[in-house]
ROSE-4610 file (N, C-alpha, C; in Angstrom, 1 decimal, always signed):
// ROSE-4610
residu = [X/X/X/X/X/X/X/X/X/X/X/X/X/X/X/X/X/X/X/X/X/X/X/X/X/X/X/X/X/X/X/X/X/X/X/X/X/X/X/X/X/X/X/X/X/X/X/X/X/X/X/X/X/X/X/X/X/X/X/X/X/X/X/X/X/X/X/X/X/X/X/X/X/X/X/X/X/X/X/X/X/X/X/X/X/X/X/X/X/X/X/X/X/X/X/X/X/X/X/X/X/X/X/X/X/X/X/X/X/X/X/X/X/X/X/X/X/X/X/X/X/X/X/X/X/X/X/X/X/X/X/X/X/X/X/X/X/X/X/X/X/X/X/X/X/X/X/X/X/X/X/X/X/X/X/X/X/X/X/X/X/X/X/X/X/X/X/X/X/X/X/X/X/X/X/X/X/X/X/X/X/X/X/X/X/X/X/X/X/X/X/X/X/X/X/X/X/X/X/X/X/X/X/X/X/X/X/X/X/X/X/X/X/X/X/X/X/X/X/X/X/X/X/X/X/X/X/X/X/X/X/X/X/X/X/X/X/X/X/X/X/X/X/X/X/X/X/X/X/X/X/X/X/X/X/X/X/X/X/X/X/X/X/X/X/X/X/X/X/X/X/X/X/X/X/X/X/X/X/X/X/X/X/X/X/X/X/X/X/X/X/X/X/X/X/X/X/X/X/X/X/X/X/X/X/X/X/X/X/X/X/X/X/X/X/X/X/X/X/X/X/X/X/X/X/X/X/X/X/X/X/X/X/X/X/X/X/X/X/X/X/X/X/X/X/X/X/X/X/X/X/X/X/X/X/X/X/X/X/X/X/X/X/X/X/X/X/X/X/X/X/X/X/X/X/X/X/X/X/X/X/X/X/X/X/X/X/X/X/X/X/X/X/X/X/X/X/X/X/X/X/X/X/X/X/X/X/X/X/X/X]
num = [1/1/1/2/2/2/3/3/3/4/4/4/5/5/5/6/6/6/7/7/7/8/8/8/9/9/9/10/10/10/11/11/11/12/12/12/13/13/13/14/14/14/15/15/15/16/16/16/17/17/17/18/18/18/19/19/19/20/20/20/21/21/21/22/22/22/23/23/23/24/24/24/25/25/25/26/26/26/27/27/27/28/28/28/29/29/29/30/30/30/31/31/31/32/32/32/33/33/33/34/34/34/35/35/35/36/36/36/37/37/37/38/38/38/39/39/39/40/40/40/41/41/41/42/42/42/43/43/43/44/44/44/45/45/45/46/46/46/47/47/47/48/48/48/49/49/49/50/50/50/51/51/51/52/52/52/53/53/53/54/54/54/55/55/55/56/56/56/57/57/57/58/58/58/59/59/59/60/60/60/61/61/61/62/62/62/63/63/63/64/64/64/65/65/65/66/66/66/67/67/67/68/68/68/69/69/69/70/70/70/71/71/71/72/72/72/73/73/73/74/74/74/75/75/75/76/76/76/77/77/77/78/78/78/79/79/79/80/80/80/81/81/81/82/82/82/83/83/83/84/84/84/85/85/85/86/86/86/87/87/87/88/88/88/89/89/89/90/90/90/91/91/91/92/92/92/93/93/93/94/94/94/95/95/95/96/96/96/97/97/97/98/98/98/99/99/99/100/100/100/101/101/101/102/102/102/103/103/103/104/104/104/105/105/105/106/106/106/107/107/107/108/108/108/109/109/109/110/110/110/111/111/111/112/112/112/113/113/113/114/114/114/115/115/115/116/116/116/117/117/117/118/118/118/119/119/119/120/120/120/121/121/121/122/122/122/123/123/123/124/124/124/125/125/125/126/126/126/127/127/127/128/128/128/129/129/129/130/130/130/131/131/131/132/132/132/133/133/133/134/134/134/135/135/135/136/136/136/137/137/137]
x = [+0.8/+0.0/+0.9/+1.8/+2.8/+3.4/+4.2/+4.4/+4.0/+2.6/+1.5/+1.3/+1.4/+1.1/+2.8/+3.5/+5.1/+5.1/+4.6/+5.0/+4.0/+3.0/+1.8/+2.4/+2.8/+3.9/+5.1/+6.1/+6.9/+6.2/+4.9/+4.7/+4.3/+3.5/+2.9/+4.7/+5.2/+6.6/+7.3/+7.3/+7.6/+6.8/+5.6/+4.9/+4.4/+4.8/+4.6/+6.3/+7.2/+8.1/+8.7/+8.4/+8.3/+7.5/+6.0/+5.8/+5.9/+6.8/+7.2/+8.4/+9.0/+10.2/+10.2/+9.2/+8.6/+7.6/+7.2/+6.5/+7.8/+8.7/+10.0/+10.6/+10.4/+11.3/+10.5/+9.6/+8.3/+8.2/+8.4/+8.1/+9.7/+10.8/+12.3/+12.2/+11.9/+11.0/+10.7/+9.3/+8.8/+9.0/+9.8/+10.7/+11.3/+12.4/+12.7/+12.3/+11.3/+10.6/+11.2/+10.7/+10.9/+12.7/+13.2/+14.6/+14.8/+15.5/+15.6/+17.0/+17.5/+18.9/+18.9/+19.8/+19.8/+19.0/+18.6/+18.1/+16.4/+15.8/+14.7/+14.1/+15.2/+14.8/+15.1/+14.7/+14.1/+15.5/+16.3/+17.7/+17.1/+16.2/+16.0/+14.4/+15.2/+14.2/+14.0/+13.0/+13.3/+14.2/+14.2/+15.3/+15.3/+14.0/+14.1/+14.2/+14.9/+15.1/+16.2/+17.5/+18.2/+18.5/+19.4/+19.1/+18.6/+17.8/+16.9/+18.0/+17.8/+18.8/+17.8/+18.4/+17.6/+17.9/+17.5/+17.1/+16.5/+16.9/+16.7/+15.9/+15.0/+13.8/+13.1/+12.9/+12.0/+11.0/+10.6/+9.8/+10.4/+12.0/+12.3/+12.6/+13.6/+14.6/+13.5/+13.6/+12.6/+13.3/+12.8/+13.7/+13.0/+14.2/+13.5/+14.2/+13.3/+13.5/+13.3/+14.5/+14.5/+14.8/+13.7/+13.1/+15.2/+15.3/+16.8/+16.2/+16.7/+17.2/+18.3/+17.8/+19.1/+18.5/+20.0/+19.7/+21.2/+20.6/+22.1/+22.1/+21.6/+22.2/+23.7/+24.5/+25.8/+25.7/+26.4/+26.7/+27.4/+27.0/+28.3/+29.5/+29.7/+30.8/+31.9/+31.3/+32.4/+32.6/+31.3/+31.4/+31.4/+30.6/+30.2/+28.6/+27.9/+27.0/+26.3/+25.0/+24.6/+23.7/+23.5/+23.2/+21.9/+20.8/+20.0/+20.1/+20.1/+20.5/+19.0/+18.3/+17.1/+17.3/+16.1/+16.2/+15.9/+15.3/+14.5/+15.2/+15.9/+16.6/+18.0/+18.9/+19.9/+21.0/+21.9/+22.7/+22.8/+23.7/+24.7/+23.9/+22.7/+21.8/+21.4/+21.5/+21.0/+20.4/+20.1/+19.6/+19.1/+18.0/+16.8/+18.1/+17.8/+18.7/+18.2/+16.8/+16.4/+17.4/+17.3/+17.6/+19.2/+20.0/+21.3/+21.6/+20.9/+21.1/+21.0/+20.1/+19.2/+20.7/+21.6/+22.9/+24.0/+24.1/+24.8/+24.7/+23.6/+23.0/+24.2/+23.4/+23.7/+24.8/+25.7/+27.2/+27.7/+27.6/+27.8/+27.4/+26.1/+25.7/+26.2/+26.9/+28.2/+27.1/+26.1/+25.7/+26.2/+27.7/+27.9/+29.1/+28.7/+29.6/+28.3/+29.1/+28.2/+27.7/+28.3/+27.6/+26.3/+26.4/+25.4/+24.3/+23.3/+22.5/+22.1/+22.9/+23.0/+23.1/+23.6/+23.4/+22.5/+21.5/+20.2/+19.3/+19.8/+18.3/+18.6/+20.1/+20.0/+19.7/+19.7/+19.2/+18.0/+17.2/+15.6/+15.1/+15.7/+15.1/+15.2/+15.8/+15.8/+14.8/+14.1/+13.2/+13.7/+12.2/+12.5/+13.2/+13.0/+13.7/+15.2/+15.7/+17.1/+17.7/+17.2/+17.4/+18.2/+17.6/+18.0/+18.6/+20.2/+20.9/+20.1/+20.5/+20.1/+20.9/+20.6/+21.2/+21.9/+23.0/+23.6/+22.6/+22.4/+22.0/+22.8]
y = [-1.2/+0.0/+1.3/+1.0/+2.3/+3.2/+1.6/+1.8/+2.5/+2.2/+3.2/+4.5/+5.2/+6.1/+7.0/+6.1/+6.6/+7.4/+6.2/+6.5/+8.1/+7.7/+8.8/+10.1/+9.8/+11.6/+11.7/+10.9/+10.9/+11.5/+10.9/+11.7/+13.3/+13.4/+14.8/+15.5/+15.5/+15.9/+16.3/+14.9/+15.7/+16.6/+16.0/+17.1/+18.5/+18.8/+19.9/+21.0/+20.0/+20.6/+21.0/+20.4/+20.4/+21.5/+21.8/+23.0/+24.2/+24.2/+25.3/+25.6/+24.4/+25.1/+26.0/+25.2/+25.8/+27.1/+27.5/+28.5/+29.8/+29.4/+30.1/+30.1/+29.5/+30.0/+30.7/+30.5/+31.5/+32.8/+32.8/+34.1/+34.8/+34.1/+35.0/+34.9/+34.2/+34.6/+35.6/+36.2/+37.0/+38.1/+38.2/+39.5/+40.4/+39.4/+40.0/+39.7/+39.3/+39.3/+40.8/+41.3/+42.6/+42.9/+42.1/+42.7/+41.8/+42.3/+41.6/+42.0/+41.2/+41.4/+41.9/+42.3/+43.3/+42.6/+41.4/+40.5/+40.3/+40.8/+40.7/+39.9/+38.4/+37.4/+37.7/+37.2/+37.4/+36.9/+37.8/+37.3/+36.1/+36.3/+35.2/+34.0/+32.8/+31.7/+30.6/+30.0/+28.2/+27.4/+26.4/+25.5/+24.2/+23.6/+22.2/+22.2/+21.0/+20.5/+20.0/+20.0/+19.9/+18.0/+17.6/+15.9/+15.7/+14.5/+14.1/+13.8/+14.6/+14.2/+14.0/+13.1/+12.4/+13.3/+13.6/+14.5/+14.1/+14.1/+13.3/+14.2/+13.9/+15.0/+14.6/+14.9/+13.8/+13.0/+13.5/+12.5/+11.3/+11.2/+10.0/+10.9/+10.0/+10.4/+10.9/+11.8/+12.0/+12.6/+12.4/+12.5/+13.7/+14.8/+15.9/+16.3/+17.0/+17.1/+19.0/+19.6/+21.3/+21.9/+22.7/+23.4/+24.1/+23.7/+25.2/+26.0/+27.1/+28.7/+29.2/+29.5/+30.5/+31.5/+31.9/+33.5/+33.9/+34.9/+35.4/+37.1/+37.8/+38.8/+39.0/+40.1/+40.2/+41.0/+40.8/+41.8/+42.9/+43.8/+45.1/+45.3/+45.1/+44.8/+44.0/+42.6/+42.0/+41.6/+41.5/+40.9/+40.0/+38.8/+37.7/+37.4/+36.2/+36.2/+36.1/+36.3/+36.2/+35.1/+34.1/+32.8/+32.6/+31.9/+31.7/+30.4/+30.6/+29.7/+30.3/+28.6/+28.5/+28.9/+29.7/+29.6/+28.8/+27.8/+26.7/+25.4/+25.5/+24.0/+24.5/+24.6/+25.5/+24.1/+24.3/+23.3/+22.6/+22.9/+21.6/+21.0/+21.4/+20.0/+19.2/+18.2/+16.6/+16.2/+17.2/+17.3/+18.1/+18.0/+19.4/+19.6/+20.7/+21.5/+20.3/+20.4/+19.3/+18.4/+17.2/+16.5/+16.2/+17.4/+17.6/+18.3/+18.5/+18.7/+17.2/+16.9/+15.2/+14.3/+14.8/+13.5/+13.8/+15.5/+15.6/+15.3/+15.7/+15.2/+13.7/+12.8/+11.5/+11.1/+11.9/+11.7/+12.2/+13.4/+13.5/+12.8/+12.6/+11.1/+10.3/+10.2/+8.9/+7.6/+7.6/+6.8/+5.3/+5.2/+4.3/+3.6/+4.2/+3.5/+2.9/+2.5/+1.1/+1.6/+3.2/+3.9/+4.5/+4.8/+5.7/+5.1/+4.2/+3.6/+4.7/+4.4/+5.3/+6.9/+7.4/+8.7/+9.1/+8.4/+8.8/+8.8/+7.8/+7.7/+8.9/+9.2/+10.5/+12.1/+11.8/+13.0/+13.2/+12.2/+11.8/+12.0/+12.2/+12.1/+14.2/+14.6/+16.0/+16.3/+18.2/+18.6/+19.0/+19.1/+19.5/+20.5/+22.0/+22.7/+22.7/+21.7/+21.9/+20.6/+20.4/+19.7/+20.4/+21.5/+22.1/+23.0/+23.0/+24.3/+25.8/+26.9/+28.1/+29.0/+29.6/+30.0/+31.5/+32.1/+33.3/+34.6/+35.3/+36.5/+37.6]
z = [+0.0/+0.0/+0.0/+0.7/+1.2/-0.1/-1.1/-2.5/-3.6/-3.6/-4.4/-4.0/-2.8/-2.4/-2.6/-1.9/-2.0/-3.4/-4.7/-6.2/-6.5/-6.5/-6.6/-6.1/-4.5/-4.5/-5.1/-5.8/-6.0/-8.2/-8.4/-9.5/-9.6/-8.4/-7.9/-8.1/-7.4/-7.0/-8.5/-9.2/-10.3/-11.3/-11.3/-12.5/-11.8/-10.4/-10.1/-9.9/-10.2/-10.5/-11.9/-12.8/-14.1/-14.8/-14.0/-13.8/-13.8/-12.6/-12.1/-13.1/-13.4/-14.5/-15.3/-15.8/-17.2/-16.9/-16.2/-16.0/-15.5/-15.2/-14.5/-16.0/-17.1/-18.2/-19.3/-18.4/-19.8/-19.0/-17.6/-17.4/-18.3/-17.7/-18.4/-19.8/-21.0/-22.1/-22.4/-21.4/-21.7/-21.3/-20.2/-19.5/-20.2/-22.0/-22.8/-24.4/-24.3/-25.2/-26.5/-26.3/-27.1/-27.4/-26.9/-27.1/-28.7/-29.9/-31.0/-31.1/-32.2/-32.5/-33.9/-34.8/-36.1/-37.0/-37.1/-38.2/-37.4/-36.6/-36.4/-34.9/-34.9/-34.0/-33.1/-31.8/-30.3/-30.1/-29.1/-28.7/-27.4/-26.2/-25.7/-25.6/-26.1/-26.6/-26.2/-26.1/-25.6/-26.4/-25.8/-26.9/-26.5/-26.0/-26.3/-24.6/-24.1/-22.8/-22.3/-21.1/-21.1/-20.6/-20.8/-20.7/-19.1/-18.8/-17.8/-17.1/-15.8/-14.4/-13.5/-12.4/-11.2/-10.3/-9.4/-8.0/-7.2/-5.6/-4.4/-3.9/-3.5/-2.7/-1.6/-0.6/+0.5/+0.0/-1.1/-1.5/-2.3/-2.3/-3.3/-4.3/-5.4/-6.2/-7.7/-8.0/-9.8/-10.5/-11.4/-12.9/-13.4/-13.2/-13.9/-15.5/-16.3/-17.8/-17.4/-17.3/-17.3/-18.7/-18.6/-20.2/-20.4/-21.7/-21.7/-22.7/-22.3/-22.8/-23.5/-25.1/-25.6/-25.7/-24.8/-24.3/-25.0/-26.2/-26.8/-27.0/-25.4/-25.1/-24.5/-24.8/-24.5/-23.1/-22.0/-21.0/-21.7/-21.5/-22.2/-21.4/-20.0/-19.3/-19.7/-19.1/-19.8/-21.2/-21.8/-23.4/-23.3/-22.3/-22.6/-22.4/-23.1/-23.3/-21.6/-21.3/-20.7/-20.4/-19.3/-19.7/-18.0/-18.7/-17.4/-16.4/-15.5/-14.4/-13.4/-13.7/-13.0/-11.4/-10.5/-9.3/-8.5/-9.0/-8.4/-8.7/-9.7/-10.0/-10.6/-9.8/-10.2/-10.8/-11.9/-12.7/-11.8/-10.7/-9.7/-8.8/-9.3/-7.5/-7.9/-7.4/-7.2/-6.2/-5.1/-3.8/-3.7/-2.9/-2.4/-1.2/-0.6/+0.6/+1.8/+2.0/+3.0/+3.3/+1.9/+1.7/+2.6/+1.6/+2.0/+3.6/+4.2/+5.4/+6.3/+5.9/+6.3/+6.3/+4.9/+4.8/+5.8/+5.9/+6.3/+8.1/+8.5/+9.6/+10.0/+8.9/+9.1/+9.4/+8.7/+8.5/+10.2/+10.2/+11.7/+12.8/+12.7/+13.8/+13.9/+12.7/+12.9/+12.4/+11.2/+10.9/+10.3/+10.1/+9.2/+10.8/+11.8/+13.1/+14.1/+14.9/+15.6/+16.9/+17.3/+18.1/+17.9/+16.6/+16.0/+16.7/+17.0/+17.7/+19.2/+19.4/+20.7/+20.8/+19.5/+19.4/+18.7/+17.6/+17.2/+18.2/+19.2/+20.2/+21.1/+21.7/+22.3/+21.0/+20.1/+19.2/+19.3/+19.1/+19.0/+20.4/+21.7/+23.1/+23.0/+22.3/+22.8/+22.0/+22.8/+22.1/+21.1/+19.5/+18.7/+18.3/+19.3/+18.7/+19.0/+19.9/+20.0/+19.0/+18.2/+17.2/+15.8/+15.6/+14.6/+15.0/+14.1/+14.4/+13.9/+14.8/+14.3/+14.2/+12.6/+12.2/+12.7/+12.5/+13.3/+12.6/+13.7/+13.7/+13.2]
């Protein structure tokens, strides 16, 4: 039973991130829409999709398909092209932050040692909020 339900968020998860991609590359689309280059055409455009990478999310690992972008506006600074880098699925993750806190967690607990036993259960005996570090003011 667990399985069906697991899969079912693990679809939700992706088709609502897939989503958002694509709604995140139509809005920058449309942001410069109007900008053209000497020959008429729209300097920024869709372009298909970048190859399917897997990403670990609390809900389980999904395979996301992120819309790409040529974007062939120049910075006038330095004179290179200007290039979009999603906010929501940025190139180098393969982990939600969650996620990566959760591993890192683990690793400190000393998960892969024979103590670890003994220090998840004293982890798990303190209150929640002294569970999570907080961050500096």
């Amino acid at each position: 039973m667990s399985s069906v339900i697991d899969e079912i968020v693990r679809e939700g998860a992706q088709q609502m991130l897939a989503a958002a991609l694509r709604a995140e590359v139509a809005a920058y689309c449309a942001q410069f829409a109007d900008e053209r280059d000497e020959n008429g055409h729209r300097l920024v455009v869709r372009n298909g999709y970048h190859e399917p990478r897997e990403v670990t999310t609390a809900a389980g690992a999904i395979e996301v398909h992120a819309p790409r972008v040529n974007d062939k506006r120049v910075d006038p600074e330095t004179g290179e092209r200007v290039r979009f880098s999603s906010a929501i699925l940025p190139p180098w993750a393969r982990k939600t932050r969650r996620w990566s806190r959760c591993c890192r967690c683990c690793t400190c607990m000393g998960s892969r040692r024979r103590t670890s036993g003994r220090r998840w259960a004293s982890f798990w005996a303190r209150p929640r909020a002294c569970r999570r570090p907080r961050s500096p003011s």
